[in-house]
Z-matrix of the N, CA and C atoms (Angstrom, degrees):
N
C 1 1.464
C 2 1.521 1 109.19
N 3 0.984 2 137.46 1 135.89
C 4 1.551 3 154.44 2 -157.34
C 5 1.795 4 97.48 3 -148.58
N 6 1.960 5 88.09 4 99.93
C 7 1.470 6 94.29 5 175.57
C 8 1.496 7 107.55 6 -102.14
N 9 1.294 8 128.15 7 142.73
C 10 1.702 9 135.80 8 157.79
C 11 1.040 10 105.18 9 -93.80
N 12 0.990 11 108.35 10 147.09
C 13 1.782 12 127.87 11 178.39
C 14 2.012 13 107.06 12 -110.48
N 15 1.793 14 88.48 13 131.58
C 16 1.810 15 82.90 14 178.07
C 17 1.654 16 118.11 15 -42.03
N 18 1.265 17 139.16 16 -37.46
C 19 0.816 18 147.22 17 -161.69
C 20 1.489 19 114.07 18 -62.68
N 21 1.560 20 100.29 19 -27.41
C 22 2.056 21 106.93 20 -160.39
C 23 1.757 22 87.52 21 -100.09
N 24 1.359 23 133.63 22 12.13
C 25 1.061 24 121.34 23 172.37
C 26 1.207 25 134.37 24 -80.52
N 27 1.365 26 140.14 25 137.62
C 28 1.461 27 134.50 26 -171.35
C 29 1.520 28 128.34 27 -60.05
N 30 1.246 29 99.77 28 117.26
C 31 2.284 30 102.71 29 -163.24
C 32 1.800 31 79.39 30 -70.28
N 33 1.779 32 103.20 31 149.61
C 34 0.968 33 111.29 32 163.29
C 35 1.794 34 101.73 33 -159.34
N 36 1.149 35 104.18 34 172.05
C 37 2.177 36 98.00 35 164.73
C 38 1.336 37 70.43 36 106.35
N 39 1.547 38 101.45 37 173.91
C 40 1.348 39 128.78 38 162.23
C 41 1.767 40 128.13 39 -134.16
N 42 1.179 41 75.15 40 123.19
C 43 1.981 42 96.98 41 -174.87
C 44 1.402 43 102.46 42 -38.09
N 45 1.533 44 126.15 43 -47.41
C 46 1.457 45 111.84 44 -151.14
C 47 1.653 46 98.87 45 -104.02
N 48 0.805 47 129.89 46 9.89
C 49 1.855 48 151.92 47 141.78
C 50 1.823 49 108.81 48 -75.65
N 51 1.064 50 122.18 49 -19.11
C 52 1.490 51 105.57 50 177.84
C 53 1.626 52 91.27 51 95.68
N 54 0.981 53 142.99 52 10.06
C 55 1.580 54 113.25 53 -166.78
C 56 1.641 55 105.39 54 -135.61
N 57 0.978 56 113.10 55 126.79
C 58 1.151 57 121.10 56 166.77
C 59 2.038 58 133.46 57 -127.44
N 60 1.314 59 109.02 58 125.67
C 61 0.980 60 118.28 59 -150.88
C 62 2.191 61 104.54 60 -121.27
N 63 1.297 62 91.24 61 143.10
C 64 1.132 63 94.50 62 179.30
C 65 1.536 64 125.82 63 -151.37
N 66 1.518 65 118.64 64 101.85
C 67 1.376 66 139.93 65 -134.92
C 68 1.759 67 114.98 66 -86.56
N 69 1.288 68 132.14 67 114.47
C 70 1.136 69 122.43 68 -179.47
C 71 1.525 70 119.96 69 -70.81
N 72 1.225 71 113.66 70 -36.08
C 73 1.603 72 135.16 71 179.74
C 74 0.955 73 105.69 72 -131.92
N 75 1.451 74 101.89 73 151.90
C 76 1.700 75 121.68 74 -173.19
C 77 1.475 76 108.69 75 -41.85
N 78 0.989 77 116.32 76 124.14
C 79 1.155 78 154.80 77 -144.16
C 80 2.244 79 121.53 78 -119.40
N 81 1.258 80 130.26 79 61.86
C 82 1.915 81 104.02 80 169.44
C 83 1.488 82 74.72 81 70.46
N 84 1.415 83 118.99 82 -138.56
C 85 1.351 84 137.44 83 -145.37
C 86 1.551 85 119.30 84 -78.46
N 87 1.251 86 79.82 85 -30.30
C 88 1.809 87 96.88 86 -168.25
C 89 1.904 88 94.76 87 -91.04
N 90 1.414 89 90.47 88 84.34
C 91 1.990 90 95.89 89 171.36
C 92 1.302 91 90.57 90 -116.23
N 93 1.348 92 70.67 91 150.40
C 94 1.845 93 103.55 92 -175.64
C 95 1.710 94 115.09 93 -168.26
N 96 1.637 95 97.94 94 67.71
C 97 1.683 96 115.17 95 158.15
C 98 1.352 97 113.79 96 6.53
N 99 1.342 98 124.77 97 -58.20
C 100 1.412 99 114.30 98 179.24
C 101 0.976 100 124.03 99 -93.53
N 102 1.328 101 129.64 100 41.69
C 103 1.664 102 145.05 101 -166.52
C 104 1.144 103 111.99 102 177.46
N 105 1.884 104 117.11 103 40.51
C 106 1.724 105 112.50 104 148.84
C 107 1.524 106 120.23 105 -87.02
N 108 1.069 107 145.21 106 9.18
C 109 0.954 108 127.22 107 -174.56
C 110 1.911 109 107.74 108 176.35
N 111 1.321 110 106.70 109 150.92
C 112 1.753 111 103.57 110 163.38
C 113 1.726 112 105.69 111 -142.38
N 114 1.327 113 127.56 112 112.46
C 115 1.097 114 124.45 113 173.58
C 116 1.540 115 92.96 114 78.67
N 117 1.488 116 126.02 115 -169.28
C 118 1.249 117 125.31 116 146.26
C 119 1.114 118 144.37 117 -17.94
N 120 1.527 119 125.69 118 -19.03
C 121 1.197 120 135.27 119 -162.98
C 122 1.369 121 113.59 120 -104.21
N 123 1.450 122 128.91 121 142.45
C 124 1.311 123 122.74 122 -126.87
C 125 1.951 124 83.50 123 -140.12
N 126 1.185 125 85.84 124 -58.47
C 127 1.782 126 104.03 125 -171.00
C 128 1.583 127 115.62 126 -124.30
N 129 1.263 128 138.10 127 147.24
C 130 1.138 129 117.14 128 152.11
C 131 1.725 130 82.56 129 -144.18
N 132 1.827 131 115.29 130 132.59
C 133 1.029 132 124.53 131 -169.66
C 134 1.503 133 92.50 132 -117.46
N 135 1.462 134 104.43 133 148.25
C 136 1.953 135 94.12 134 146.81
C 137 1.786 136 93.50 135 -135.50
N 138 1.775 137 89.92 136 142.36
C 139 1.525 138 106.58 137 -171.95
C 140 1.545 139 111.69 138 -114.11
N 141 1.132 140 101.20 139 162.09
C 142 1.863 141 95.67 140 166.51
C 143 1.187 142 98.74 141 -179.49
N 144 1.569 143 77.43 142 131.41
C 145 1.776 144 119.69 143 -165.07
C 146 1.596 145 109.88 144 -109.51
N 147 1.182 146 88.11 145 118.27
C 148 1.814 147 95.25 146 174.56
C 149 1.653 148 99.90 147 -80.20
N 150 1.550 149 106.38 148 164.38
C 151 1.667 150 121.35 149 -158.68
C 152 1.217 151 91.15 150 -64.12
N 153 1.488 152 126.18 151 139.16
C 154 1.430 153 126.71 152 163.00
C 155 1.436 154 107.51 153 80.41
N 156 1.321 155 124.86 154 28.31
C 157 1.632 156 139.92 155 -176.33
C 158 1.826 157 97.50 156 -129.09
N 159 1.388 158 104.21 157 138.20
C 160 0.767 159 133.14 158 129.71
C 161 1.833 160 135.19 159 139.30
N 162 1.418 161 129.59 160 -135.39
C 163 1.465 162 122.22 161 -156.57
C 164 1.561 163 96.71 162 -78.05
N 165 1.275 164 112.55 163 125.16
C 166 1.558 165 117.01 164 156.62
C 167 1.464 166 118.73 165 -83.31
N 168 1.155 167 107.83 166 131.63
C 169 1.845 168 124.26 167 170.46
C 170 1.355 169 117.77 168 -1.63
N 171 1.699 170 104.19 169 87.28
C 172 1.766 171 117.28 170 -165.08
C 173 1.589 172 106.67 171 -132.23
N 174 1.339 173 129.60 172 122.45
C 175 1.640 174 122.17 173 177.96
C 176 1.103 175 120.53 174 -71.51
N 177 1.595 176 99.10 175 -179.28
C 178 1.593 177 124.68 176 -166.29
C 179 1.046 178 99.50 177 -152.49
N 180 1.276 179 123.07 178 127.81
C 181 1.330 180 120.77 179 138.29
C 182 1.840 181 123.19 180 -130.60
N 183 1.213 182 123.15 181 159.25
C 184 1.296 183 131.92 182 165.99
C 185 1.321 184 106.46 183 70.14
N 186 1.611 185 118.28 184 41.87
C 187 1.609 186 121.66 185 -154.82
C 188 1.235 187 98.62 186 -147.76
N 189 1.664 188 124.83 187 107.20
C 190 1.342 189 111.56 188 165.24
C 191 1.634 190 113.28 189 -76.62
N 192 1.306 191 148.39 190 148.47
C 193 1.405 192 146.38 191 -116.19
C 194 2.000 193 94.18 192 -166.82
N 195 0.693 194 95.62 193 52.10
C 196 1.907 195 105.79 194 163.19
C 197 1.527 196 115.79 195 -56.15
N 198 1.278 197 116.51 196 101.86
C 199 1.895 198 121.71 197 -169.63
C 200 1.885 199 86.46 198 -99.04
N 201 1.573 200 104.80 199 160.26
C 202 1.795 201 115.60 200 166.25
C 203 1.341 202 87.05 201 -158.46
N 204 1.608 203 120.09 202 111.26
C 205 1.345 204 121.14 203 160.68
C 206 1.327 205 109.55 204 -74.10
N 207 1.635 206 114.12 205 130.28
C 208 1.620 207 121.46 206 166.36
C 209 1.546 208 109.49 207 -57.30
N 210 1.302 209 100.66 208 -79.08
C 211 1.560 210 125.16 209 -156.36
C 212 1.753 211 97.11 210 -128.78
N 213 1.006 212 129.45 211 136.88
C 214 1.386 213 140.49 212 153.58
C 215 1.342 214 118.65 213 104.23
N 216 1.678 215 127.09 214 -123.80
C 217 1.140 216 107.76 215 -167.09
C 218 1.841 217 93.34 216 -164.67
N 219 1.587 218 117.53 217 112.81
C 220 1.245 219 130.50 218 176.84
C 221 1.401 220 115.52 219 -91.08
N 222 1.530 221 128.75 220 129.27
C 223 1.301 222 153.72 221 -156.84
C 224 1.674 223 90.60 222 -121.57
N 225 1.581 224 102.76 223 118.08
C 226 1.830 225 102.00 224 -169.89
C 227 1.709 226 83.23 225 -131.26
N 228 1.060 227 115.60 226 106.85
C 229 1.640 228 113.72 227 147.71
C 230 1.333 229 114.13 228 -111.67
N 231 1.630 230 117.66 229 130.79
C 232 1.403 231 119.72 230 155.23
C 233 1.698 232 129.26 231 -117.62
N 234 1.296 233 113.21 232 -170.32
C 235 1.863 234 110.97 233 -176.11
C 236 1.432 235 99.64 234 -86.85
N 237 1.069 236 132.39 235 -2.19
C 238 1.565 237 143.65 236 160.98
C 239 1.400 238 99.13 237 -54.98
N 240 1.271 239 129.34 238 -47.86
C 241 1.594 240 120.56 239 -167.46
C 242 1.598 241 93.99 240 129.10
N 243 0.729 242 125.79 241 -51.85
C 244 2.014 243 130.97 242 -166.31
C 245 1.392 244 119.77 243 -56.19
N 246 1.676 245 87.22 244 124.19
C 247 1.653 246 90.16 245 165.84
C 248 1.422 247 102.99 246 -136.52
N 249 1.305 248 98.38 247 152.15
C 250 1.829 249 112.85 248 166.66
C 251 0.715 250 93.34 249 -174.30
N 252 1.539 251 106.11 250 178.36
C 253 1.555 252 143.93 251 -144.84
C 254 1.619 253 94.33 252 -139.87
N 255 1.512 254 117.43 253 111.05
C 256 1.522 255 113.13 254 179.90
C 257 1.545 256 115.12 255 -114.05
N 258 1.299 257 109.38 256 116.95
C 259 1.635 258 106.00 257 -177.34
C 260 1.255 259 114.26 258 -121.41
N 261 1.293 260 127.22 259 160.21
C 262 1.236 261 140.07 260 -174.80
C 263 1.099 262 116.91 261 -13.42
N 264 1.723 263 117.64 262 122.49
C 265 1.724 264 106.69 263 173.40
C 266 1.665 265 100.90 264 95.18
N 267 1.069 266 126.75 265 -17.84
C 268 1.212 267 121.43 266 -175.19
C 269 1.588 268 105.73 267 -102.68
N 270 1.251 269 125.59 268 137.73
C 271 1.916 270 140.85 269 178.55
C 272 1.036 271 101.53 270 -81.75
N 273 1.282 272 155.10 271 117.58
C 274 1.700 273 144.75 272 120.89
C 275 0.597 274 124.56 273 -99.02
N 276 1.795 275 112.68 274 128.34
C 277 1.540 276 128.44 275 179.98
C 278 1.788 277 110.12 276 -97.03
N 279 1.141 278 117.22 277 160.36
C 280 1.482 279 141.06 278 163.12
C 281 1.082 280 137.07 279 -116.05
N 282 1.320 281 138.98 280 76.80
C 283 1.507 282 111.73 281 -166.37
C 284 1.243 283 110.88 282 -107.45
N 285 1.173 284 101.46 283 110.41
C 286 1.554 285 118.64 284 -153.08
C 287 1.905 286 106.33 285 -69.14
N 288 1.879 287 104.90 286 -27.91
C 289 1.409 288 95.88 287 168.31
C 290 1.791 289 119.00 288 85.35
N 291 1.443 290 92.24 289 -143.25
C 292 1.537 291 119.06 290 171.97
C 293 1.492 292 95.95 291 -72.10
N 294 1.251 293 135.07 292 -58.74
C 295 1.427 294 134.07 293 -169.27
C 296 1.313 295 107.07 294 174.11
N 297 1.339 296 114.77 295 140.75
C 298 1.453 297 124.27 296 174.12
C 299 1.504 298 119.43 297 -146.91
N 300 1.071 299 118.14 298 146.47
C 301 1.859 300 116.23 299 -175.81
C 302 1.692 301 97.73 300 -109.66
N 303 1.231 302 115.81 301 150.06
C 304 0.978 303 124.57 302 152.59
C 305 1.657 304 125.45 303 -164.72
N 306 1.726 305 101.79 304 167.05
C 307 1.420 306 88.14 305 169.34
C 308 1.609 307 124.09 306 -124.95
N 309 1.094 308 126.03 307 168.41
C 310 1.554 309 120.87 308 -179.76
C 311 1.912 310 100.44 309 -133.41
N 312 1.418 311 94.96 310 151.75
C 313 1.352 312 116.06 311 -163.87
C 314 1.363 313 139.22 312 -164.29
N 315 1.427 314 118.95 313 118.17
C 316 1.743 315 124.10 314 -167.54
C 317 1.535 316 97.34 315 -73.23
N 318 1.265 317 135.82 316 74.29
C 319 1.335 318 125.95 317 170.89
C 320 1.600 319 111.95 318 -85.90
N 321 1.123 320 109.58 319 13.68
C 322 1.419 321 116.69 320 -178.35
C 323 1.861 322 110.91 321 -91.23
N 324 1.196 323 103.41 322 173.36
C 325 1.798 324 97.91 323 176.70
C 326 1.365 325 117.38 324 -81.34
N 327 1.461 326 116.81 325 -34.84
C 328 1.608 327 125.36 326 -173.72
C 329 1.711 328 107.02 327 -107.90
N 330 0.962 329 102.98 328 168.57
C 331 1.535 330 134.30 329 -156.98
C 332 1.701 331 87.71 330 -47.63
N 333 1.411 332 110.54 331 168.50
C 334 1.670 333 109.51 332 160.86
C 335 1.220 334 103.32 333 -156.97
N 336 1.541 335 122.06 334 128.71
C 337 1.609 336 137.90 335 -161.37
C 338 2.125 337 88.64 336 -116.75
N 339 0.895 338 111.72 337 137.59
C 340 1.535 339 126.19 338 161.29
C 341 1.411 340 122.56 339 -165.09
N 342 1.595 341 101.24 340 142.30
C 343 1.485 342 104.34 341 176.41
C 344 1.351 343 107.96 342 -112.46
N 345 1.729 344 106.52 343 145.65
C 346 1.340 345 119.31 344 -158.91
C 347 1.862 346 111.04 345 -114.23
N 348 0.631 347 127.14 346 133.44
C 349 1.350 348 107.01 347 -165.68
C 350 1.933 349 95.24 348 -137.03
N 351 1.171 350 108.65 349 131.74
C 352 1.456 351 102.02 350 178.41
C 353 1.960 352 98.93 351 -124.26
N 354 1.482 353 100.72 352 167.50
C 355 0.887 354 130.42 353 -163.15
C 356 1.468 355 133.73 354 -126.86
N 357 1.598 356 119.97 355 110.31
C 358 1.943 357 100.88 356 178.89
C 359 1.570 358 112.45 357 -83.27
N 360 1.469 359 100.77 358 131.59
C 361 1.318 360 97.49 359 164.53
C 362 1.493 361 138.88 360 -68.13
N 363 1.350 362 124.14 361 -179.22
C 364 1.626 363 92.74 362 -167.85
C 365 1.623 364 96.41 363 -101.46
N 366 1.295 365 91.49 364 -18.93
C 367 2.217 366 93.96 365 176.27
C 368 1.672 367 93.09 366 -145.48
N 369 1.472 368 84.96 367 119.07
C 370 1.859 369 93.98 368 -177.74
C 371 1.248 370 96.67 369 -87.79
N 372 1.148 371 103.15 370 -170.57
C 373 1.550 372 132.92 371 -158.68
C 374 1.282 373 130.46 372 67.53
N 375 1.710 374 150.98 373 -143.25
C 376 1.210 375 129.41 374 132.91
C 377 2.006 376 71.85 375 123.18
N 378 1.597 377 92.79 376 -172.86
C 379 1.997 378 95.91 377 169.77
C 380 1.164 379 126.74 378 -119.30
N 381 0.859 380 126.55 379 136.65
C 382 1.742 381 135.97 380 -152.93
C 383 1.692 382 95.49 381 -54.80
N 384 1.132 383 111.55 382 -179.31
C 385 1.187 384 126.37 383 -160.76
C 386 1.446 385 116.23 384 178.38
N 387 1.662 386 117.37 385 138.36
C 388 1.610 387 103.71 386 -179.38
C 389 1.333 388 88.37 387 -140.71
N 390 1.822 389 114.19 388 166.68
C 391 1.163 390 135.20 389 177.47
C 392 1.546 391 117.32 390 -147.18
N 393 1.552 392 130.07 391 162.15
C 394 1.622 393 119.26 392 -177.24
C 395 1.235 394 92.83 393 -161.86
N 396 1.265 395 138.31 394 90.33
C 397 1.641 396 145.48 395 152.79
C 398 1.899 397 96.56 396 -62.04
N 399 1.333 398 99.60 397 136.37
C 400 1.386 399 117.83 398 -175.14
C 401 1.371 400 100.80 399 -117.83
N 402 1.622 401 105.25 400 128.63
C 403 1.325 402 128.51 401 -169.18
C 404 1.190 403 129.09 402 35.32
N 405 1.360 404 120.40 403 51.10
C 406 1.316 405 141.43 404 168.87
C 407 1.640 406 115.66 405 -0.89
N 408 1.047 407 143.60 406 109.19
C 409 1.418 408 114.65 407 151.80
C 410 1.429 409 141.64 408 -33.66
N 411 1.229 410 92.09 409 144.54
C 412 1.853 411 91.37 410 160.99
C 413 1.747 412 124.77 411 -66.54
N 414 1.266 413 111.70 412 115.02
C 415 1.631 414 139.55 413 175.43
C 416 1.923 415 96.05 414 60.94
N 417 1.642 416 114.85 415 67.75
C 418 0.809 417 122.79 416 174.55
C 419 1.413 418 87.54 417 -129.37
N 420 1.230 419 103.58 418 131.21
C 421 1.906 420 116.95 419 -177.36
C 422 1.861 421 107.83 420 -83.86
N 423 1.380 422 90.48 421 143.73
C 424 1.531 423 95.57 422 170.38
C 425 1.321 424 89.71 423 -130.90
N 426 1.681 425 109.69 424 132.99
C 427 1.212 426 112.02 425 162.55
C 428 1.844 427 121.10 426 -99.95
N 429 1.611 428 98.47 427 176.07
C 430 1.136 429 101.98 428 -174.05
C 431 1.799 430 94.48 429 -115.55
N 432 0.763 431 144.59 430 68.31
C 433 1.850 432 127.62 431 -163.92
C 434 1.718 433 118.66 432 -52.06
N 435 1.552 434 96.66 433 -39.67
C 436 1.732 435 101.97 434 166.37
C 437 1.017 436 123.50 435 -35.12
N 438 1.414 437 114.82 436 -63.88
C 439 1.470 438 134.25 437 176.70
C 440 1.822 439 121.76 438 -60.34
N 441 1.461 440 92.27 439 -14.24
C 442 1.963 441 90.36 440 -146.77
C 443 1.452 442 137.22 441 55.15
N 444 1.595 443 97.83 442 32.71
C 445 1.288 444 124.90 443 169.95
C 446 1.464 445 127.69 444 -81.26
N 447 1.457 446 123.03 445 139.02
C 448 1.387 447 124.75 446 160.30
C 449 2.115 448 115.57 447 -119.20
N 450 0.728 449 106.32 448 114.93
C 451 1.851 450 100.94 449 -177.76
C 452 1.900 451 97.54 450 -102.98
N 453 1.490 452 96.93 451 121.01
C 454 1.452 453 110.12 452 165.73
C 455 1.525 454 126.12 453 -104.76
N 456 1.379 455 127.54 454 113.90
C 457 1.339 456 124.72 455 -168.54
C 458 1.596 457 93.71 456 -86.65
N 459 1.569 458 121.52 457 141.79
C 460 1.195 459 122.30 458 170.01
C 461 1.451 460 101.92 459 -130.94
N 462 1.389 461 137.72 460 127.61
C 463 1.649 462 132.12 461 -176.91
C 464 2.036 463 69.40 462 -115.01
N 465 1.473 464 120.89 463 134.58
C 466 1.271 465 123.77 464 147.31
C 467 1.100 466 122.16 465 -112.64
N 468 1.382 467 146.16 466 145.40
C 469 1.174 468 168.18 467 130.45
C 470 1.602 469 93.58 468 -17.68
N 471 1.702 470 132.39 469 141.78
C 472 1.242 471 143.75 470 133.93
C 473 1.707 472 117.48 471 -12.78
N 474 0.898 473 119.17 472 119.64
C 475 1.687 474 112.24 473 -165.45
C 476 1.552 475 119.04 474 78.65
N 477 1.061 476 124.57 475 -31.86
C 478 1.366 477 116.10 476 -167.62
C 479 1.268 478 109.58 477 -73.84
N 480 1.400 479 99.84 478 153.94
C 481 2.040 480 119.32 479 -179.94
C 482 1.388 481 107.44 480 -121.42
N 483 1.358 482 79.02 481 125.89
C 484 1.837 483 78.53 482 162.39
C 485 1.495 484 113.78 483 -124.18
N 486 1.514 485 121.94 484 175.04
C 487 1.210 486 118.52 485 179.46
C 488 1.745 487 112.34 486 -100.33
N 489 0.941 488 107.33 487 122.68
C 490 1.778 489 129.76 488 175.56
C 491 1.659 490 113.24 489 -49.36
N 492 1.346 491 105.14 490 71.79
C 493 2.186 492 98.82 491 -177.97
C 494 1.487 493 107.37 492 -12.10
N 495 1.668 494 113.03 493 130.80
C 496 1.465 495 108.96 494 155.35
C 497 1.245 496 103.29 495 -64.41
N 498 2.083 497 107.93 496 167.15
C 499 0.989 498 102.37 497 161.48
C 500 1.320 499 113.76 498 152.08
N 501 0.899 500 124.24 499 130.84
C 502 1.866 501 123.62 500 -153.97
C 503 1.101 502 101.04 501 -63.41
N 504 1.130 503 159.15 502 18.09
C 505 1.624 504 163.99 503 171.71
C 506 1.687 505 107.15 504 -167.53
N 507 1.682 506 107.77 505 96.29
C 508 1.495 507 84.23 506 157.30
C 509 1.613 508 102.34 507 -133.07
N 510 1.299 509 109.90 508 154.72
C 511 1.861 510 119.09 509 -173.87
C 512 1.720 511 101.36 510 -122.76
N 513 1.005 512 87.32 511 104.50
C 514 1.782 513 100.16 512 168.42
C 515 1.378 514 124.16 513 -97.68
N 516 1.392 515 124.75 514 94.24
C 517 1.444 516 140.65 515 -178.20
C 518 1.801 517 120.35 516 -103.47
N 519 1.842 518 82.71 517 105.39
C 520 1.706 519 87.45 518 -168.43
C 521 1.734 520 116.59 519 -69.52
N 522 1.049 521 126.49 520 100.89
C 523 1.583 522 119.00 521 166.31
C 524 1.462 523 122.80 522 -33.64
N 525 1.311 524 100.01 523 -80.19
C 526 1.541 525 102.98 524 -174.32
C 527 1.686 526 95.26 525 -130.17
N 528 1.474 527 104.76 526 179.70
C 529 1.756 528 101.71 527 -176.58
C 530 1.316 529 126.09 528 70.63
N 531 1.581 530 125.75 529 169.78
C 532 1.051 531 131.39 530 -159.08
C 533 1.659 532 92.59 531 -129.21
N 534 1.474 533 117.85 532 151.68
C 535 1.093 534 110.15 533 -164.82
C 536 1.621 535 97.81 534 -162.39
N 537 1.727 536 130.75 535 142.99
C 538 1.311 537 124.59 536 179.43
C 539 1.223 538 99.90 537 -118.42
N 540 1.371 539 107.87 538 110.28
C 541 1.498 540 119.42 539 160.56
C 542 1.308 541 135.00 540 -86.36
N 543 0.882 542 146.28 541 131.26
C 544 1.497 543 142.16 542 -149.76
C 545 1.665 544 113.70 543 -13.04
N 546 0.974 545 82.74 544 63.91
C 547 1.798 546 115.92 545 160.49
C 548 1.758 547 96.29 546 78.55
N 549 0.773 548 110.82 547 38.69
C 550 1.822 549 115.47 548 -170.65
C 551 1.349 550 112.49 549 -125.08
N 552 1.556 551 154.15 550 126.91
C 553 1.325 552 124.31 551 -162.25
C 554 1.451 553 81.57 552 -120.28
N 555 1.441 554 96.65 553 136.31
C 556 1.369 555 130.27 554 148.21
C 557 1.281 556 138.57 555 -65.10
N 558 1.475 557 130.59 556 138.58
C 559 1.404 558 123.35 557 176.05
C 560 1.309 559 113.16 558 -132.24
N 561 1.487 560 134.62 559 -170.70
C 562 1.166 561 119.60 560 179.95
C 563 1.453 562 113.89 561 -86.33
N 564 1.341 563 97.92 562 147.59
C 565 1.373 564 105.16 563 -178.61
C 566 1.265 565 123.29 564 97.46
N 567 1.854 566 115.73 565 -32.22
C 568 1.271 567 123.31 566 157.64
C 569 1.404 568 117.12 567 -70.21
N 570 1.761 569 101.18 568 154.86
C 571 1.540 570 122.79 569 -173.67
C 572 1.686 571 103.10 570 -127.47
N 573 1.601 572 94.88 571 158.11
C 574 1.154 573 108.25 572 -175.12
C 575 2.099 574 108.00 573 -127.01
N 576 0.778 575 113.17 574 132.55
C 577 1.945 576 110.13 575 176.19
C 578 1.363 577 103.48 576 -142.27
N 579 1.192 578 96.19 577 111.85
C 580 2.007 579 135.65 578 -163.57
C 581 1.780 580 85.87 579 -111.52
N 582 1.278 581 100.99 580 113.26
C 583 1.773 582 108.24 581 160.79
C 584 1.711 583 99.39 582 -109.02
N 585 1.650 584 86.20 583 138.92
C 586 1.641 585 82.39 584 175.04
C 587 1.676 586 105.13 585 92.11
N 588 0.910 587 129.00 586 -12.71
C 589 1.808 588 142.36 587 173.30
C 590 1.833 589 90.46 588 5.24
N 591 1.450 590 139.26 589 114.54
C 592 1.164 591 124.58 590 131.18
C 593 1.462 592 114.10 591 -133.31
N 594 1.411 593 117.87 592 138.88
C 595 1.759 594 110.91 593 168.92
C 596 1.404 595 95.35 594 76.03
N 597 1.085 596 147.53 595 14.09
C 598 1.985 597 126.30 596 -177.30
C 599 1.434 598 114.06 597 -112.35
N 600 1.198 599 110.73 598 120.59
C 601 1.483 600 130.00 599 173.96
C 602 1.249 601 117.81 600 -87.70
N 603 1.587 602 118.14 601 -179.46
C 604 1.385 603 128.77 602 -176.24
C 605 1.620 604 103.80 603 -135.15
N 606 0.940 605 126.28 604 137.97
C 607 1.783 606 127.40 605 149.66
C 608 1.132 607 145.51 606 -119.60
N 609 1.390 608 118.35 607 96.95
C 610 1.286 609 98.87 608 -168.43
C 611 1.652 610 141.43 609 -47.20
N 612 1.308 611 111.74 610 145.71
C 613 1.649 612 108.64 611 167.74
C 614 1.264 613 109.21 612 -83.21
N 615 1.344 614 106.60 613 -51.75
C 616 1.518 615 107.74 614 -169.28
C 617 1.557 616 94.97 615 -126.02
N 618 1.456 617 122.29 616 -177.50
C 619 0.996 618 163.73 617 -150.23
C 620 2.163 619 76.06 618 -81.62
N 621 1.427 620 120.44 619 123.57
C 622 1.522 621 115.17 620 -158.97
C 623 1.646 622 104.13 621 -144.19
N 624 0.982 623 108.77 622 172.33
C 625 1.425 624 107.26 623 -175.84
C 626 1.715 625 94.95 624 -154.60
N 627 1.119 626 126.32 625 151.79
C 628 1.686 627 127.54 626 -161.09
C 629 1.243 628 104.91 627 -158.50
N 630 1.609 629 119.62 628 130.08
C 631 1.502 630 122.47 629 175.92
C 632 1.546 631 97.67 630 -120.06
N 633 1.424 632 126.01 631 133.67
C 634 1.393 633 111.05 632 173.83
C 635 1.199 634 94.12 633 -169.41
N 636 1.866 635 100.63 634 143.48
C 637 1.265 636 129.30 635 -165.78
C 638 1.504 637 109.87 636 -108.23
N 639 1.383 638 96.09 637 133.56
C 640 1.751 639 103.11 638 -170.55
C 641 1.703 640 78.10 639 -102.72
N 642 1.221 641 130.04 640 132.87
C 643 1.468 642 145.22 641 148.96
C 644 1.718 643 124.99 642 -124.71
N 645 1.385 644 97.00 643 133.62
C 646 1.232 645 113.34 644 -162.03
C 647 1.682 646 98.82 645 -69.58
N 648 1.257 647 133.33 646 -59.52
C 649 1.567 648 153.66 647 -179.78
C 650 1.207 649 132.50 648 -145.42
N 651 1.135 650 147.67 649 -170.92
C 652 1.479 651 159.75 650 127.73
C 653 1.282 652 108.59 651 -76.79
C-alpha cells in the first residue's frame, strides 16, 4: 500500500482568479515520470473555487472526467449541449471521447471544494458523452466500463468498517474524516493505492467520507 499525504500534492490554480487546485499526479508543470498514473487513473485533483471563479471553455479529449462536489455548487456547460448544476452527493461523468469543450464554474455565493478525478480509456476516440446520477447512494457503485472502472462512495459513521474492493488497482481518496486503513491512518485529502487489493478494510475515526476505485488494469 503506498499512502500520499494531502500535503505532498502538487499546488496548482491561481489565487488571484479565485481558484485553487491541488494535484495528485503529475500534473501541467509539475511532471514527475514516476507518478503518471495508477490503474486507470490519470488525475485525481481537488479544486476550490471562490464565488464567481472559475475554468473558462478548455478541451478534452480521450479522458473519462469523474466530478464529486464537496461543499457548494458546480456550473458544468459543454459543446455537447449540457448544462447543470452539480452538488454534493451527486456523480458526473464526461467522456470527453474524440474531443469535447467545456466549462466549469462557482456561480454560486459560497465557496465550492470538488474532486476531479480523470480517467484513460481503454480505446479512445468514439463521441463524447455525459451523465449525472443525483444523490448517489451510500456504497452503491457507479461504473466507468471505458476505463475498467468501478467508483465506490462510502459516507461512514464513527467506528464503522467497511471492506476495501479487491482488485488489481484500488485508489482510496479520503474526502473529509479520519479513517484507519490497514493499520495506516488516513486524513482528508490523503490517498491510498493498494495493488493486488485482497481482504483490506477501512475504519472510521471520525465521522468519514471515502471515494475509491476498484480498477481492473492499466
Amino acid at each position: 500500500m503506498d499512502v500520499r499525504r494531502a500535503d505532498e500534492r502538487y499546488p496548482g490554480g491561481d489565487a488571484t482568479a479565485g481558484i485553487e487546485s491541488r494535484h495528485a499526479f503529475s500534473f501541467g508543470p509539475h511532471y514527475d515520470p514516476d507518478n503518471l498514473r495508477f490503474g486507470s487513473l490519470i488525475a485525481c485533483n481537488e479544486e476550490r473555487l471562490a464565488p464567481g471563479a472559475g475554468f473558462d471553455e478548455h478541451p478534452h479529449s480521450h479522458t473519462e472526467i469523474v466530478t464529486w462536489v464537496v461543499e457548494g455548487e458546480l456550473t458544468h456547460r459543454d459543446t455537447a449541449g449540457h448544462e447543470t448544476v452539480v452538488r454534493a452527493g451527486d456523480v458526473q461523468r464526461l467522456s470527453s471521447a474524440a474531443g469535447v469543450r467545456h466549462v466549469e464554474r462557482n456561480d454560486g455565493p459560497v465557496p465550492l471544494t470538488f474532486v476531479q478525478m480523470w480517467l484513460a480509456p481503454r480505446d479512445p476516440g468514439g463521441e463524447p458523452a455525459y451523465e449525472i446520477v443525483r444523490g448517489i447512494a451510500d456504497s452503491t457503485p457507479y461504473a466507468v466500463p471505458e476505463a475498467g472502472a468501478m467508483l465506490h462512495v462510502r459516507r461512514l459513521a464513527a467506528g464503522e468498517r467497511t471492506a476495501v474492493p479487491d482488485g488489481a488497482y484500488v485508489y482510496v481518496h479520503v474526502v473529509r474524516g479520519e479513517v484507519l486503513l490497514s493499520g495506516q491512518t488516513l486524513g482528508a485529502g490523503d490517498t491510498a493505492r493498494l495493488t493486488d487489493a485482497v481482504g483490506a478494510d477501512a475504519v472510521a475515526v471520525t465521522r468519514a467520507e471515502l471515494l475509491v476505485w476498484e480498477m481492473s488494469g492499466s
